[in-house]
N, C-alpha and C positions, 0 to 999 in steps of 0.2 A: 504494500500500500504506500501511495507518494509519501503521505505526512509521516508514518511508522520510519522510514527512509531518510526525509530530510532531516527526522529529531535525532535516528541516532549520528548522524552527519554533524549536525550541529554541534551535540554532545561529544561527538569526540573530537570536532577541532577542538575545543575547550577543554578538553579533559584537561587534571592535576593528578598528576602519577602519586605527588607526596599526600596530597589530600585524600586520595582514594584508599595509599594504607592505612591511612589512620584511621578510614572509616571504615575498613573493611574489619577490621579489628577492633575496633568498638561495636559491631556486629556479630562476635565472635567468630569472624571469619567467613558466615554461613553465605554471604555475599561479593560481588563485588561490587566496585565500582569506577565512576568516572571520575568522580571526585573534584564533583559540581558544590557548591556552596547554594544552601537552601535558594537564596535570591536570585544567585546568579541561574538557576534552574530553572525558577520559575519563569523570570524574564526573558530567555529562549523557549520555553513553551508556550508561553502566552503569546508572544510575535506569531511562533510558528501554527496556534490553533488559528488566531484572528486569520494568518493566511489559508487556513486550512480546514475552516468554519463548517464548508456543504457537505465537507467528506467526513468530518466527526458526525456533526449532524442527522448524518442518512446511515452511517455505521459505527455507530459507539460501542456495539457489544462484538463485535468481527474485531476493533481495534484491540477493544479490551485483552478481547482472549490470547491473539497474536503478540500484543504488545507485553501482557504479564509473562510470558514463558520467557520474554529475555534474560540476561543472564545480568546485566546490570539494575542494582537497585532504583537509581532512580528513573529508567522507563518505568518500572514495578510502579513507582511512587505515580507518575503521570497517568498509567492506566486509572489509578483510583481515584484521581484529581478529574480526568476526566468522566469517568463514571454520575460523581457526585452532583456535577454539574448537570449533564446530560440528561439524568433517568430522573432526576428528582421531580417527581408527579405526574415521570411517566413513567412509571413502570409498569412491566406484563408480570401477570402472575407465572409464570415460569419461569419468570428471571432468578425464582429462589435456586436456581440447578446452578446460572452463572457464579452469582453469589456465593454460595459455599464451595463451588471449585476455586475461588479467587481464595477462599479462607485456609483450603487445606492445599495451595500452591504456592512454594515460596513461602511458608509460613513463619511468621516470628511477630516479633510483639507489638511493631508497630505497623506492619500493611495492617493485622489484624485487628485491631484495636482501631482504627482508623475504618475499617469498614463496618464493622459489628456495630459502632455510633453513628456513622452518616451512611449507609448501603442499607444493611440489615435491617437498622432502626428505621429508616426513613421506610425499605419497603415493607417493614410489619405496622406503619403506622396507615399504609393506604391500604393495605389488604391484613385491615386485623382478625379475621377470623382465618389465618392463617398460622398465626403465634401460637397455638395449643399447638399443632401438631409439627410446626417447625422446632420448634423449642424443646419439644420432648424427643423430638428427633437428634438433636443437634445436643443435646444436653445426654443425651444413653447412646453417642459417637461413642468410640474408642479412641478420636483424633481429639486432644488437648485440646487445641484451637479451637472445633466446635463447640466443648465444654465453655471455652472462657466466653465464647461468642454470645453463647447462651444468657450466659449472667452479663453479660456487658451491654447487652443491644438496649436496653432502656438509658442509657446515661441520656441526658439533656428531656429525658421525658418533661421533669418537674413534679408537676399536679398530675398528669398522664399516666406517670407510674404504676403499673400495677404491683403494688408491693407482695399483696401475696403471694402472686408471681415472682419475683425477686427472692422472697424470705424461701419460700417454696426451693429454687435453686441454690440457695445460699444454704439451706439444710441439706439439701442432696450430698452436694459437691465438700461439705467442712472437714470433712477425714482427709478429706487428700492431701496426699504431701509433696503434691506437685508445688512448687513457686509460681509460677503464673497463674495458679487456680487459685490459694490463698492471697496473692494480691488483687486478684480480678473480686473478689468476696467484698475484699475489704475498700477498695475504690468502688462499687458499687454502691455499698450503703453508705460512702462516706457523701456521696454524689448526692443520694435521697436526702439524707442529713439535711444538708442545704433546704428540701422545702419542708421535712418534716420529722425533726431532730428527735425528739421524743420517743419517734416509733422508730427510728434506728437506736435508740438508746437501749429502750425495753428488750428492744430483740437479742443487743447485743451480749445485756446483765443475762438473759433468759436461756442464751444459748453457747453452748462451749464450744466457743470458734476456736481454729489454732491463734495461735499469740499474734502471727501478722497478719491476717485477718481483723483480729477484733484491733489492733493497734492503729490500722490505717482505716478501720471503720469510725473510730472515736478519734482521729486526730482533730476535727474543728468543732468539735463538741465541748464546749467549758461544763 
């Protein structure tokens, strides 16, 4: 595709070899990169979308899908900047199939976490009678990623929250001793916190979270 083409063109006259191992290594390695500086990334993708408008436009999920299998991080990072943009209040309800290949492709903390609040959340918020059965789906995965997705997809809800939903996955998932699942627990309630302190409080006194869990669930709680 032309635009897939011209960004990594762009992206690599630009590369920084010394930036890219620094990041490839604060990554723990699982990526590469170009070793683009967040601005300077976005500043050649936004040029190159404005020129490249009809053909995002008429194919965002074709981009998507070709653009995430590459091998450097931040095309990874523009398929989802573009996604966000694009599908936002349009989405088809089969897009849940792209969606979680994008979760459990290239996976790590931040494509994912990044998608589970604006992809995931956004399409379970137009197609909410899809949440029960995604969610139970994606929450009884074997893939981490979809566990964490599961507890993650309500962040920026607010009022919208469905806590019992939340408390619901927050008890499933509290044994585990994975690190991304105990921080996903505990930035989730810390998140409701914000509109409804009280009832992250009660839950947290009520239920034996692990330590980094209940730590990062009561951090802005006096």
């Amino acid at each position: 595709m032309p635009f897939i083409e011209s960004l990594e063109t762009a992206f690599q006259e630009k590369n920084q070899p010394e930036n890219a191992l620094a990041m490839a290594k604060y990554m723990r390695n699982h990526f590469s990169f170009f070793g683009l500086k967040t601005e300077n990334r976005r500043l050649i993708f936004k040029t190159l979308c404005k020129e490249n408008q009809e053909e995002i436009a008429k194919n965002p999920r074709a981009i998507a899908l070709e653009l995430f299998e590459k091998p450097q991080r931040e095309l990874q990072y523009c398929t989802i900047e573009i996604l966000i943009k694009q599908l936002k209040g349009n989405y088809k309800k089969d897009d849940i199939q792209l969606i979680e290949k994008l979760i459990i492709t290239n996976s790590w903390w931040d494509s994912v976490d990044t998608i589970a609040k604006y992809i995931l959340g956004e399409y379970l918020l137009e197609y909410p009678l899809e949440i029960d059965n995604t969610i139970e789906r994606f929450s009884n995965s074997d893939n981490m990623w979809l566990n964490r997705s599961a507890i993650l997809f309500q962040l920026g809800y607010k009022q919208k929250t469905n806590f019992d939903l939340l408390k619901s996955e927050c008890e499933k998932h509290k044994n585990s001793n994975e690190f991304f699942i105990q921080k996903a627990i505990g930035w989730a309630l810390r998140e409701y916190a914000k509109t409804n302190p009280e009832a992250v409080r009660n839950f947290v006194v009520n239920n034996n979270l692990k330590p980094l869990s209940k730590k990062e669930a009561l951090k802005n709680i006096l």
